[in-house]
N, C-alpha and C positions, 0 to 999 in steps of 0.2 A: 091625175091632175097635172094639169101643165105649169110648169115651169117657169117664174120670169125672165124674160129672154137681158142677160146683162150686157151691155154696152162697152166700150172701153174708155167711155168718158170721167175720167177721173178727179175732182177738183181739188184741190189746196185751199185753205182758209188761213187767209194773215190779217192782221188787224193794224188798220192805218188810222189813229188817229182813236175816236171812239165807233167806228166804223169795221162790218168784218167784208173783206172782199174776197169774190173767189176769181183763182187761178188755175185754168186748164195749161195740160200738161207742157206746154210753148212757154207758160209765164204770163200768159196773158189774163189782163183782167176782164172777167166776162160778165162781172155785176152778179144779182143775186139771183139767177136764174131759174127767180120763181120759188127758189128757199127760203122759207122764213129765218127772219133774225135767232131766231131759239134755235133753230139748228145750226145755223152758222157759226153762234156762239159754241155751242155744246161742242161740234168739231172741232174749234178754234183751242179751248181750253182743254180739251180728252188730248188734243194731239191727236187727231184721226183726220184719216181726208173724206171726201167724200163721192161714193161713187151712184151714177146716176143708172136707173132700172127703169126698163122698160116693163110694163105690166102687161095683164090682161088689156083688149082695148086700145094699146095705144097709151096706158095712162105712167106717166112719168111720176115716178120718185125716186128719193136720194138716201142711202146708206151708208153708215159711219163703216169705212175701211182701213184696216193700219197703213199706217201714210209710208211703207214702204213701196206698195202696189202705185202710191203716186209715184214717188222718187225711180222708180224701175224705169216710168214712161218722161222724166223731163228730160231734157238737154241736156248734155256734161255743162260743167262751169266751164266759167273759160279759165285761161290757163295761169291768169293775175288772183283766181280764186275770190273775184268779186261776184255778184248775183249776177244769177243769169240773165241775159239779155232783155231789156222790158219795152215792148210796145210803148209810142209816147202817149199817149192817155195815161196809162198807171204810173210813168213818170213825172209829168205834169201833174199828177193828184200827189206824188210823194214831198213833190220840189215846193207844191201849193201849202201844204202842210207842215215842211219845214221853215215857211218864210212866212207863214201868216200866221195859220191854225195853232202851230208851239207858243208863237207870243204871249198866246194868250193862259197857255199851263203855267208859266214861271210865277212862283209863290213872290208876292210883295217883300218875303221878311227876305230872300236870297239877293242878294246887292250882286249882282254879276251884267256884265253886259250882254247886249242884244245880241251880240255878233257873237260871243263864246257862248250862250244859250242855245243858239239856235245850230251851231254847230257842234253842241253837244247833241241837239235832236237826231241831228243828221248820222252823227258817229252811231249811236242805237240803233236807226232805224237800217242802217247800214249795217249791224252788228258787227261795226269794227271795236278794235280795245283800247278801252279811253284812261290813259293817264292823267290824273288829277295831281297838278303840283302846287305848289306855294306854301306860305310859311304857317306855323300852328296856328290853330283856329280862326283861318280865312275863311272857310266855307265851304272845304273840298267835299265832307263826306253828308252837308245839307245838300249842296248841288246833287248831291249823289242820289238822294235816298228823293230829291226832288224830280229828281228826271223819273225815278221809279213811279212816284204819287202822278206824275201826269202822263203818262203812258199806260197806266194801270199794266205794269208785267211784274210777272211774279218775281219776288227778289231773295237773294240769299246773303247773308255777311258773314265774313270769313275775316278775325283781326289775323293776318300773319304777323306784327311785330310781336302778339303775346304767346304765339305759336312753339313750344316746346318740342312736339315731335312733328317734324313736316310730314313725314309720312304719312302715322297715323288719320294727322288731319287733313290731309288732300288724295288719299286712297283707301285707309284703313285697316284693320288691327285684325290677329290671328287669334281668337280665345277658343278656350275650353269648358265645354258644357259636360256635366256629369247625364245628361240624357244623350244630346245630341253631339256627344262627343268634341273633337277638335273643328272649330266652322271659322270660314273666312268672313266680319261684318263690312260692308262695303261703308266708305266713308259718307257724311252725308254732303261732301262738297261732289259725293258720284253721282248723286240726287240731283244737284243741284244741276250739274252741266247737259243732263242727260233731260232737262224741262226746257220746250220750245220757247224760243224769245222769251228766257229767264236775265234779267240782270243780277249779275254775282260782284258782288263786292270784296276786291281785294286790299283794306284797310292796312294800312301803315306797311306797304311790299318794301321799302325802305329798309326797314329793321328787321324782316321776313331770313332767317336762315339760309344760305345758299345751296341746302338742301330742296327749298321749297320753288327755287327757281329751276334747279334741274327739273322738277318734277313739271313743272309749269311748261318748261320751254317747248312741248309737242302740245300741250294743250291752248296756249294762244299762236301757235303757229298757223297765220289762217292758210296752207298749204298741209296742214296735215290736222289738227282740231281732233286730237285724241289724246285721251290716258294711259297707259299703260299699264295696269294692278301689280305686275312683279318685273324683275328686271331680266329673271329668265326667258332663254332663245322661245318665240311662239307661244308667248303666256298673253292670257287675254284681255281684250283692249277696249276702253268705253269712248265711242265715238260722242262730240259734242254735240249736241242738237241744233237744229237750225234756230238761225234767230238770235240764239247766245251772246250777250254782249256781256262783258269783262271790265270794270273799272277800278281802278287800282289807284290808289293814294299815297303820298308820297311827298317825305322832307326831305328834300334837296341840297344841300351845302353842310358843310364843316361845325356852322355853330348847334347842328342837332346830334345828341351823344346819342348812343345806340345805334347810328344809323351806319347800314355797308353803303360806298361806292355801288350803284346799280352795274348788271353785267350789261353791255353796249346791248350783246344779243337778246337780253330780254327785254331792253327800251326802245329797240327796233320792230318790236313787235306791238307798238304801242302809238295810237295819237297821241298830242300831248296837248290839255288846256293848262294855261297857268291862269290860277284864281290871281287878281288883284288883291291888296292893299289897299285897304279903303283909306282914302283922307276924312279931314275933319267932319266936313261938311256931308258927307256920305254915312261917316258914322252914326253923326248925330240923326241922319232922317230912318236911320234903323233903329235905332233906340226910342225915336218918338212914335215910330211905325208899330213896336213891341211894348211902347210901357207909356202908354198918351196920360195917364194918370199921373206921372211924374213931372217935373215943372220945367219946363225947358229949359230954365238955367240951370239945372244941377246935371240936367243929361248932356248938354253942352259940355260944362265944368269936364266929364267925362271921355268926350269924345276929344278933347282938346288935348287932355294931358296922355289918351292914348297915342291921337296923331305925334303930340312932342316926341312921345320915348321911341316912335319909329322913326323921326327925322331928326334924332340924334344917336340911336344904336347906329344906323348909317353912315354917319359921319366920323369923322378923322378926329374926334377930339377925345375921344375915350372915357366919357364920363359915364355911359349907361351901354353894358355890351347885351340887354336883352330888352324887348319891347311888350307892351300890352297887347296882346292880342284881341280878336274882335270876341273871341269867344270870352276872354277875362273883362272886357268892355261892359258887355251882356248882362254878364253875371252882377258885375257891381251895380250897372243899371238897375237889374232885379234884387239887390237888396236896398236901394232907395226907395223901392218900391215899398217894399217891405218896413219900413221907418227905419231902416240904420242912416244916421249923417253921413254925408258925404265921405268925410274922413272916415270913420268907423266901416266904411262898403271898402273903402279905397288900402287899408290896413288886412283886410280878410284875403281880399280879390289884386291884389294888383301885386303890395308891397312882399310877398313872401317867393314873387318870382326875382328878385331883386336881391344882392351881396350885401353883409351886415359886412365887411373887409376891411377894413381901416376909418373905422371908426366916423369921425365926422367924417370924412375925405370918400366914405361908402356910397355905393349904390343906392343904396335904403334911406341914407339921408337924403341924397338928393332927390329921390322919390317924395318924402318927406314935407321937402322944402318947395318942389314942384306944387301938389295937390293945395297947400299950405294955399297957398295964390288965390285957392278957388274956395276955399271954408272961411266961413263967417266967424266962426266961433274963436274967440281969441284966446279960450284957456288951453286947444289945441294947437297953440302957438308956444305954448309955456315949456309944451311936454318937448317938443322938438330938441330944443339946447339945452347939455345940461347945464354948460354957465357962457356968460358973453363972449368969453375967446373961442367956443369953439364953433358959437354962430359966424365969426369972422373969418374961419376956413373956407367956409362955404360959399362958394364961386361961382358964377356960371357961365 
């Protein structure tokens, strides 16, 4: 019987969008040349390329091959170790995609702008490594898990601040089995890096041990995108997969406890979005966007007294050194949801990030005396002072 005579046309399948494109071995895009979506797909997510057979006849078909037999036949990268060089058709469908087609994935509840959305699009589709900065519960690790839901790529979360053994958890561990003896389990952050256009999530790199940055530093290197499993001379190495994009979160400054000085060389391996600071008026249309059943002046009341404790933690007068975050915002909003009064959300949710420290002259009371502003209820005005002098402390 004779043989299919095979070809050396080889294709690549990458996914733009909700869209699978194929790329012969140049980089070029050649459309779906006559493959159905089910196999494109099926390549796309196996991680296989696809290579095309000549039949009996004349008759063309296409066969799931290990996408090394592509990589053998593309181009070297260049020498900046960005992707290889792209025809402008598949550029213009990328550039179209990042400036139109993403607008439309960014979730209503994520308050982030146009301009760092869409250039977070671009950082994934790019598979460079996206630093996520700003202050707690701004929105770094929604952006994060959001960029994941509309791109549909597979993701991994990895918290390094709660990370005990870096090792263990970014290579893995030596045990002993009474069958199988002494075995090496590979970690499953090896899993992770070793899945095409996986987003991996590197949570709280800030607080991450400086073990874990050693280990990190050849694997976001986009000049080298490997691991190395042991530190001995020619021990073996797990190369990243294509596609791979790395996002990493991160408290920035002095008022976060826990947190290391990052090393220069691992923030140069990094784009960086800083999440904004939402003001009032931004909070509020999150809050109404998340909890429309609640009455707009109590989510108001809410977004105001957040906005205050950041436009006063900021300031030079020292009465409040920590502020409401959007995530503590949220959360009280979703207990007015739930019937607690304002005050009663604002005592659970806000006031226990706040100093009990000198008494009336405290944190807490001024917190207190803030919300006070926006409750109806005057017998929670009682509880405030325990007698009239020490309401006269109180200043603003």
């Amino acid at each position: 019987m004779k043989k299919d005579k095979v070809t050396e046309q080889i294709f690549k399948v990458v996914k733009v969008g909700s869209h699978f494109k194929m790329l012969n071995a140049a980089g070029t895009n050649v459309g779906s040349m006559g493959v159905n979506t089910g196999t494109r797909k099926k390549a796309h997510d196996s991680g296989k390329a696809l290579r095309q057979v000549v039949g009996k006849g004349g008759k063309i078909s296409y066969r799931l091959v290990d996408m090394n037999e592509y990589s053998k036949l593309v181009a070297p990268l260049k020498s900046n170790a960005e992707t290889n060089i792209e025809n402008p058709k598949s550029h213009q469908e990328i550039t179209e995609f990042i400036h139109n087609e993403s607008v439309k994935l960014k979730p209503e509840s994520l308050v982030m702008t146009e301009l760092k959305w869409k250039y977070l699009i671009r950082s994934a589709v790019r598979a460079k490594n996206i630093m996520m900065t700003g202050p707690a519960g701004c929105g770094k690790t929604m952006a994060a898990k959001a960029l994941v839901t509309g791109l549909n790529r597979p993701d991994f979360y990895f918290n390094l601040g709660a990370t005990q053994d870096a090792r263990a958890t970014l290579i893995g561990n030596t045990h002993f089995d009474s069958k199988k003896g002494t075995f090496f389990a590979e970690s499953a952050f090896v899993k992770a890096i070793t899945t095409e256009n996986a987003v991996i999530l590197l949570d709280e790199l800030s607080r991450a041990h400086p073990d874990a940055w050693n280990i990190l530093m050849t694997v976001l290197d986009q000049g080298q995108r490997y691991l190395r499993l042991d530190e001995a001379e020619g021990s073996p190495i797990v190369k990243v997969a294509e596609g791979v994009t790395f996002i990493a979160t991160a408290n920035i400054g002095t008022e976060y406890t826990s947190t290391r000085v990052l090393d220069r060389a691992i923030l140069d391996r990094f784009v960086t979005i800083e999440m904004d600071v939402l003001n009032a008026e931004q909070e509020l249309g999150l809050l109404k966007y998340m909890f429309p059943e609640v009455s707009e002046e109590d989510l108001n009341a809410v977004a105001e007294i957040a906005h205050h404790t950041r436009e006063v933690s900021r300031a030079d007068v020292g009465k409040l050194s920590n502020m409401v975050s959007t995530r503590a915002s949220v959360e009280t909003a979703g207990l007015l949801y739930d019937g607690f009064s304002l005050f009663e959300a604002c005592e659970i949710s806000m006031f226990p990030f706040f100093s009990t420290d000198g008494g009336a002259d405290s944190e807490r009371t001024y917190m207190k005396q803030l919300v006070q502003k926006y409750v109806k209820d005057t017998k929670v005005e009682e509880q405030l002072f325990s007698t009239p002098e020490d309401e006269e402390k109180i200043t603003w």
